[in-house]
Every structure is written in structure tokens, then in C-alpha cells.
C-alpha positions in Angstrom: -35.7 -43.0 -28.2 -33.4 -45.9 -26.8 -30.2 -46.5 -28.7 -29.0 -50.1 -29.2 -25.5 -48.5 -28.3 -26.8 -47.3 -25.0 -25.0 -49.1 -22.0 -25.8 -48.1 -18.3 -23.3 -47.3 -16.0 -22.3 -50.2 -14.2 -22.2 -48.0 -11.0 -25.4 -46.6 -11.6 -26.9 -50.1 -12.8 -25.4 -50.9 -8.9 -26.8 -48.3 -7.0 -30.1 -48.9 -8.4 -33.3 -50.7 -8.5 -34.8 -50.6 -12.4 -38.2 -49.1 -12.0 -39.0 -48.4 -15.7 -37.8 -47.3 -19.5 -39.7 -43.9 -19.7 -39.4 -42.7 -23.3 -36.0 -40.9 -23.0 -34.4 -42.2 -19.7 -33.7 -45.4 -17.8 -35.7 -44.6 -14.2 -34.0 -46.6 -11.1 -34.6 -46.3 -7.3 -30.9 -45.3 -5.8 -30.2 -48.0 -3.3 -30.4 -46.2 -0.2 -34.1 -46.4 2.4 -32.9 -43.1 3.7 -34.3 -40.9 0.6 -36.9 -41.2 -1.8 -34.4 -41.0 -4.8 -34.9 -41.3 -8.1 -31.9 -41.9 -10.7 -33.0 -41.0 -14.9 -30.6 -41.7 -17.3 -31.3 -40.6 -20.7 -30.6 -44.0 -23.1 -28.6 -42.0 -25.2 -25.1 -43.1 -26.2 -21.7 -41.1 -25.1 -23.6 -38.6 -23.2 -22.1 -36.7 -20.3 -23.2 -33.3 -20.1 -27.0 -31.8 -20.6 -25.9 -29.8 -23.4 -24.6 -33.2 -25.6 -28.4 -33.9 -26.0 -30.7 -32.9 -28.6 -33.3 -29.8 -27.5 -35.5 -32.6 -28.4 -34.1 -34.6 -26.1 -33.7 -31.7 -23.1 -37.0 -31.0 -23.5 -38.2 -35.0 -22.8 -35.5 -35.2 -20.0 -37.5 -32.2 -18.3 -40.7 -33.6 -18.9 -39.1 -36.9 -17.6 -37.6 -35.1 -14.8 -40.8 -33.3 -13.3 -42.9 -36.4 -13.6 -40.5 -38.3 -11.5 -40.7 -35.7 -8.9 -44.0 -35.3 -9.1 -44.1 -39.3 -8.4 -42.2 -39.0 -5.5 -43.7 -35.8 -4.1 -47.4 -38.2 -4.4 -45.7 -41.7 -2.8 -43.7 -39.4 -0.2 -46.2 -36.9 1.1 -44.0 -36.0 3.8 -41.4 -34.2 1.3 -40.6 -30.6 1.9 -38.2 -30.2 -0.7 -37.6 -31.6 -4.1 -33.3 -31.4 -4.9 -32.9 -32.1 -8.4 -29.3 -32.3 -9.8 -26.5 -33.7 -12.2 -23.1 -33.6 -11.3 -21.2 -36.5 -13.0 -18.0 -36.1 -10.9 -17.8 -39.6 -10.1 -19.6 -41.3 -12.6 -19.4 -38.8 -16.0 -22.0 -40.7 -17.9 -25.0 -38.2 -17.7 -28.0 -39.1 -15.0 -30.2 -36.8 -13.1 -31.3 -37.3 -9.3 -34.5 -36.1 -7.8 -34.3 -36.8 -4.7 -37.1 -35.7 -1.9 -35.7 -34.4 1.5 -37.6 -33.7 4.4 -36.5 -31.6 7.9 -35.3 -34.5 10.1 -33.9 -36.9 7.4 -30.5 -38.4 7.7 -28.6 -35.6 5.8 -31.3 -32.1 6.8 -30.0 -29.4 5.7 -27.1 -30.9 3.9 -26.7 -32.7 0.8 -26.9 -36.4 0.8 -23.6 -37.3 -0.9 -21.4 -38.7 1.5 -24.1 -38.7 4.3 -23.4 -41.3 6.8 -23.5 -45.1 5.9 -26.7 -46.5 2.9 -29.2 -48.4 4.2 -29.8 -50.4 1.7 -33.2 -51.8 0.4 -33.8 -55.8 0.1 -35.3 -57.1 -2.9 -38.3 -57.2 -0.5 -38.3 -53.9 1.1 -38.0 -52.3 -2.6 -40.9 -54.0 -3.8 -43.8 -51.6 -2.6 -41.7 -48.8 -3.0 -41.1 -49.5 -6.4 -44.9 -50.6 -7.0 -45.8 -47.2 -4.9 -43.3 -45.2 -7.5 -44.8 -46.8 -10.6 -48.9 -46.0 -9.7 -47.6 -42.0 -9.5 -45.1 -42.0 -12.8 -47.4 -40.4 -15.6 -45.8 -39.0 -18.9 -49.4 -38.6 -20.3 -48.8 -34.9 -19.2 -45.9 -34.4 -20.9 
């Protein structure tokens, strides 16, 4: 399903740590140690909004979508409550978060946009997060 015309976002390539190519979307950790945050991208040229895809392709990016959160629900058994969105007002180029909040975390009840100040991850902080993420994403299910 990836498009040799398929570029990333430079923002979102930014904000992110590459965890994998699942077979529709790009999968990167956001850059933040506050969340357990997962960024999919469809690799799909030109697309901004959900309805641009393919049901072909809708239906993979929901597959894609409830294995990433099922991921972080199994690395982050503390969650309490899976937010899953796509709002492309800052960067229109079409990419999902699922993000897991908890009571307690930096942002509770809020949303996390514009939340205080990123902590960001160093390459070796990321590292077992990443390897954590990676044992949990399945798409055999899907």
C-alpha cells in the first residue's frame, strides 16, 4: 500500500520517533514522555481528510488504528482512557493520534494540545518504549 509519492510531514517526521510501516500507515511515537502517543499516517499521497481515502483504505486505517491502541492499552496498563482523533489544523496532511490518558497525567481531564511544555524522549529513553510498543503491535487480527 505505500506510494513512492508518499512524503511525511516534516513536522510530523519531527515530532516523532519511527516505530514501524504497518501496511497502510507510517506508526511514530509523538515526542513527548508525558503520553503514551501514537501518531499513524496513512502512506498515501495528497491526503488530508478521512474521506480522500479509499473504503479500502478506511477500513485498514481502522484496523491500523485499534491495533495501535490496543498496543498501547498492553505496554501502558495504567491507561483509563484511549482519545483517538484527527484534526489536521496545524498540519493538514492526514495522521491519526491514539493517545492513552490516565487520571493524574499532565493534561487530566483536558486535552493534551497545548498542555504545558514536551518532555521530550532521548534516543535512549525511546528505546524500550519503542521495543515495548513493537512486542504489542499485531495486524494478524486485522
Amino acid at each position: 500500500m505505500n506510494s513512492p509519492e508518499f512524503r511525511l510531514d516534516a513536522r510530523l517526521d519531527k515530532d516523532t520517533h519511527f516505530l514501524l510501516d504497518a501496511p497502510l500507515c507510517r506508526i511514530g511515537l509523538m515526542d513527548d514522555t508525558r503520553f503514551p502517543w501514537l501518531i499513524l499516517v496513512p502512506r498515501v499521497p495528497n491526503v488530508r481528510e478521512w474521506p480522500d481515502l479509499s473504503t479500502e483504505y478506511q477500513l485498514q486505517l481502522q484496523a491500523e488504528i485499534n491495533a495501535a491502541a490496543r498496543a498501547l492499552q498492553s505496554a501502558f496498563p495504567h491507561g483509563e482512557k484511549l482519545n483517538i482523533a484527527a484534526l489536521g489544523n496545524v498540519v493538514p496532511q492526514l495522521h491519526i493520534h491514539v493517545i492513552l490518558r490516565h487520571a493524574g497525567d499532565a493534561a487530566w481531564p483536558a486535552p493534551v494540545w497545548n498542555a504545558g511544555v514536551r518532555e521530550l524522549y532521548s534516543d535512549a529513553s525511546a528505546a524500550p518504549v519503542i521495543q515495548s510498543l513493537l512486542q504489542y503491535l499485531d495486524f494478524s487480527h486485522e
